[in-house]
C-alpha positions in Angstrom: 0.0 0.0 0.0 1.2 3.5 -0.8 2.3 5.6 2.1 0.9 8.9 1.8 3.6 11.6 3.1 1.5 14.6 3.6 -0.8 15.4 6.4 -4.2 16.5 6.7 -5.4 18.4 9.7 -9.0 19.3 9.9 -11.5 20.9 13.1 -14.8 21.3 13.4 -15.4 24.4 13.8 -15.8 27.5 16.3 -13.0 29.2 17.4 -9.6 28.3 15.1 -7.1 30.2 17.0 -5.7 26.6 18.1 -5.7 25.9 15.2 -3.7 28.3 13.4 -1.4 28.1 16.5 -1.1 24.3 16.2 0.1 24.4 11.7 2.6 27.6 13.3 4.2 25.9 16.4 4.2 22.6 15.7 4.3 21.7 12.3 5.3 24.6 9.8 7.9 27.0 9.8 8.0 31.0 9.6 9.1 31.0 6.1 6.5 28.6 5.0 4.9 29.2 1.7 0.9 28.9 3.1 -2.4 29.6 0.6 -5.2 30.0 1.8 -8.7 29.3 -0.4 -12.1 31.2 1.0 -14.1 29.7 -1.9 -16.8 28.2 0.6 -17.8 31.5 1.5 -20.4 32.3 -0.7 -20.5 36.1 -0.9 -17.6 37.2 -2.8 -16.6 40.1 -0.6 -16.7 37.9 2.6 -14.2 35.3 1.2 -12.1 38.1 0.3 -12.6 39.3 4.2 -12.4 35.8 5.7 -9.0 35.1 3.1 -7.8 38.3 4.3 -8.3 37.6 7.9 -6.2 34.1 7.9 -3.6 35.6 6.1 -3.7 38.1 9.0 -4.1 35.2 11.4 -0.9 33.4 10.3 0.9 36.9 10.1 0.7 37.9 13.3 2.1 34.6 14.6 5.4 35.2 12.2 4.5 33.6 8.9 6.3 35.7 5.9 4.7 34.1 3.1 1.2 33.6 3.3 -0.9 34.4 0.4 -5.0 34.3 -0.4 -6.0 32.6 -3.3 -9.1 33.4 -4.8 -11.3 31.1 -6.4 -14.8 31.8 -7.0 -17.3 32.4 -10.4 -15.0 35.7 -11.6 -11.6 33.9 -10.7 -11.2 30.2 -12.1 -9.0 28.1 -10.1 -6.3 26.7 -13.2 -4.5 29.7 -13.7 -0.6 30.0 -14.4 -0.2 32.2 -11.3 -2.6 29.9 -9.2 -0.8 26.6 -10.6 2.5 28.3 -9.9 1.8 29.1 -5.8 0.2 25.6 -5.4 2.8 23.7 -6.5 5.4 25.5 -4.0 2.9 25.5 -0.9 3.9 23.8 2.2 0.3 24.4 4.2 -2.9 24.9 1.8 -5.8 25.9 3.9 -9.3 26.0 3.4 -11.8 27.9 5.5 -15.0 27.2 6.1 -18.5 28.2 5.0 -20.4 25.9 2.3 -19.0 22.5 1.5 -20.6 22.0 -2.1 -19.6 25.0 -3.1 -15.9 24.5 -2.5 -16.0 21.1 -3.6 -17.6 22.4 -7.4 -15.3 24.9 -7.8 -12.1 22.6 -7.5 -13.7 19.2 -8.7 -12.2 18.3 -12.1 -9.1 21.2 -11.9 -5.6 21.1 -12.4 -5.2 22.9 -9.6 -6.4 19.9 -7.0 -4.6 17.4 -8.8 -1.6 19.3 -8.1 -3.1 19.5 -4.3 -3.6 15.7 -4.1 -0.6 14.3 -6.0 1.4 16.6 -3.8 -0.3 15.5 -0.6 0.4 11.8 -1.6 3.8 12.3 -2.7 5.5 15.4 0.0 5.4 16.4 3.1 3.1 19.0 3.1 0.2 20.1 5.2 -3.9 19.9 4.1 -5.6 21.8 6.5 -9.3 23.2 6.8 -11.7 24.1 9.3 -15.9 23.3 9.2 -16.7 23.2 5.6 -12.6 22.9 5.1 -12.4 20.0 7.2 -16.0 17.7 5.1 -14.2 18.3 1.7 -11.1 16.1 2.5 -12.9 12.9 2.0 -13.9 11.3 -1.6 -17.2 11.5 -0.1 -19.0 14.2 2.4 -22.1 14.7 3.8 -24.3 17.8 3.3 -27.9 17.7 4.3 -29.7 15.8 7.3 -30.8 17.4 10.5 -31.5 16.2 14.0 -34.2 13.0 14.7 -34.7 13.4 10.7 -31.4 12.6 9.6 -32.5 8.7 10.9 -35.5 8.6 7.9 -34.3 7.7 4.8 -33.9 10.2 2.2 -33.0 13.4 4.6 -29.3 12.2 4.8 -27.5 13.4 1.7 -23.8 13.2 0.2 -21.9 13.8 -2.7 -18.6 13.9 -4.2 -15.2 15.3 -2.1 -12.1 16.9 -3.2 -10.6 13.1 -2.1 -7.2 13.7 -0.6 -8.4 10.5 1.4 -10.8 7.9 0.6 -13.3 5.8 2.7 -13.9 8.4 5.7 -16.7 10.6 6.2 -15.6 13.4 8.0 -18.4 15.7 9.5 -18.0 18.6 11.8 -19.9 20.7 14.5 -20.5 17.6 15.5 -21.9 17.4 19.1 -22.9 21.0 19.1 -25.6 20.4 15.8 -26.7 17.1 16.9 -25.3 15.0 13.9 -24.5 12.1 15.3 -27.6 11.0 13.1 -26.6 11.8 9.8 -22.9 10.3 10.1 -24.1 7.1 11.2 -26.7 6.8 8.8 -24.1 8.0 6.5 -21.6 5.0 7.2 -24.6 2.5 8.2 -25.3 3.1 4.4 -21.6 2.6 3.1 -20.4 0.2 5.7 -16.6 0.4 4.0 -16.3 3.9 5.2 -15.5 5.0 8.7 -17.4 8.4 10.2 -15.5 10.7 12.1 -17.1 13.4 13.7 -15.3 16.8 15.0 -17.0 19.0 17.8 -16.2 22.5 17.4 -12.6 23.7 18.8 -11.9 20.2 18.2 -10.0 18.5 15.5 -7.9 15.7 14.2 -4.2 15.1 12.3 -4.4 12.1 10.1 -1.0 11.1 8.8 0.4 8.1 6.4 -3.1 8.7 5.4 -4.3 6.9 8.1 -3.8 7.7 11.8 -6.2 9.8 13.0 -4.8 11.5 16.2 -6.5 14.1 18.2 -6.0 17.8 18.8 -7.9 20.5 20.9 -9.8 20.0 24.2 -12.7 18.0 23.2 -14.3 14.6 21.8 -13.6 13.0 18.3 -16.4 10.6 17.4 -15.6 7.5 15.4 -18.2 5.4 13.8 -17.7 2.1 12.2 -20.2 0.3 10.5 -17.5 -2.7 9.0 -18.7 -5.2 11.2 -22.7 -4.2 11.1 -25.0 -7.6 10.6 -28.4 -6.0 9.4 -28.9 -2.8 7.8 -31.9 -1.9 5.6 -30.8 1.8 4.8 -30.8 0.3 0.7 -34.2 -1.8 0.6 -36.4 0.8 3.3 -38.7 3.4 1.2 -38.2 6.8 1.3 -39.4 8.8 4.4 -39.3 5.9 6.3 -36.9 5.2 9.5 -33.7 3.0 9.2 -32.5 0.4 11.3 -29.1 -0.7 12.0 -27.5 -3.8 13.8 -24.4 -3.6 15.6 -23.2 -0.7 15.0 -20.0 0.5 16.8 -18.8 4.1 18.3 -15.5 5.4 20.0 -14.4 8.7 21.6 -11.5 9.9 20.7 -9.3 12.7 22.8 -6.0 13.5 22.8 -4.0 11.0 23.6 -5.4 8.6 21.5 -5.8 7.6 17.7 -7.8 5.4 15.5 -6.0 3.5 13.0 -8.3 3.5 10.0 -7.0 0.7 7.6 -7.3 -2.0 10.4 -10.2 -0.5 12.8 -8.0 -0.1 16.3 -8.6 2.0 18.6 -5.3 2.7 20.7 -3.5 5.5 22.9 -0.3 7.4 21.5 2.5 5.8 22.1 4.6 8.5 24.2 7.7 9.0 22.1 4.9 10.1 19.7 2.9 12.2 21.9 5.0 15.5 21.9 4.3 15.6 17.9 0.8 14.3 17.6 -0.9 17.9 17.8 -1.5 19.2 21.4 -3.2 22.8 20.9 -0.9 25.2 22.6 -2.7 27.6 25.0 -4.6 30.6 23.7 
């Protein structure tokens, strides 16, 4: 199997200060080339202020060379100047705001080719945050609310930007109540694994598959591989779903989920001074 050599980092929302902190103490350096892309904020003056306020966010910590690409219907991602800065990008980050939108603007571009070969093949950083974080995947969720994400036909994905494959990664997690959705999500396509991110909250997955913990809260794993009766393909629409043996972990820091074989198990702790504590605010 290929070992991936880049690493992807993605939260679930709120307050990203950690966040920034963690790519700038642990993991990147102050001359770092970082881009960041806003292109899930739909109104195209607030991606320009939410682009414009990372690059101010990674500034103040001591970044020189941070730089806000903008993608959106007026500014197409494959250009030569775009291609260019991607290709020489150790952090690429993606804010959040609407997951489809982000994903159909860089679906089927040069641009995240570059992104993904470069993930796969270099030690460089993924990172996003909320809508950021859902894109990651080959597949994401983006519909299904509360008690009605259970009934079949509320619960609705579509296509990723697919640095990795098999996960559903779904954020805001505890705070929005969507433990429904991601289960029915994976209950559905029993050969992925759900992870969900409470706000503040995130995770580092590295060789594309160890998913290790930052922040001060709960990771939610959900894996449907060793389920024995689900009728989320043969129940009519509207209609409940039902699910046999399905299983769930907390994750914190500390600890990791090995996605390729299913284990749950702490850090070991020669690891743990790398695996992404959030440095105080």
């Amino acid at each position: 199997m290929e070992l991936v050599k880049g690493r992807l980092i993605a939260l679930g929302g709120g307050d990203d200060e950690g966040l920034i902190k963690l790519i700038r103490s642990n993991i990147c350096e102050l001359t770092s080339h970082i881009e960041v892309i806003a292109t899930a904020t739909p109104q195209a003056l607030d991606a320009i202020d939410s682009g414009n306020a990372y690059k101010e966010a990674f500034e103040e910590l001591g970044c020189h060379d941070v730089r806000f690409m903008h993608i959106d219907e007026d500014h197409p991602a494959d250009t030569a100047d775009n291609l260019q800065r991607i290709g020489s990008a150790s952090v690429i980050f993606f804010t959040g705001g609407d997951q489809v939108r982000l994903a159909d603007f860089l679906n089927g571009t040069e641009l995240l080719h570059i992104m993904r070969h470069r993930y796969r093949t270099e030690d460089i950083i993924v990172a996003g945050t909320s809508a950021g974080a859902a894109i990651m995947s080959d597949r994401m969720i983006y519909n299904g609310y509360g008690h009605y994400s259970l009934i079949k036909g509320e619960m609705k994905t579509t296509r990723g930007c697919s640095f990795i494959h098999n996960v559903y990664i779904d954020s805001h997690f505890a705070e929005r109540g969507r433990f429904g959705r991601l289960a029915h999500a994976v209950a559905h396509d029993p050969e992925y694994v759900g992870i969900g991110l409470s706000e503040e909250t995130g995770i580092i997955i590295k060789e594309g598959d160890q998913v290790e913990v930052f922040g001060s809260g709960v990771v939610t794993i959900i894996d449907a591989s060793q389920i024995r009766f689900s009728n989320t393909r043969d129940v009519e629409e509207n209609a409940p779903i039902a699910v046999e043996n399905l299983k769930m972990h907390l994750l914190v820091h500390g600890y990791r989920y090995c996605l390729r074989e299913h284990l749950f198990q702490p850090v070991p702790q020669n690891e743990s001074a790398t695996s992404g504590a959030v440095p105080e605010k």
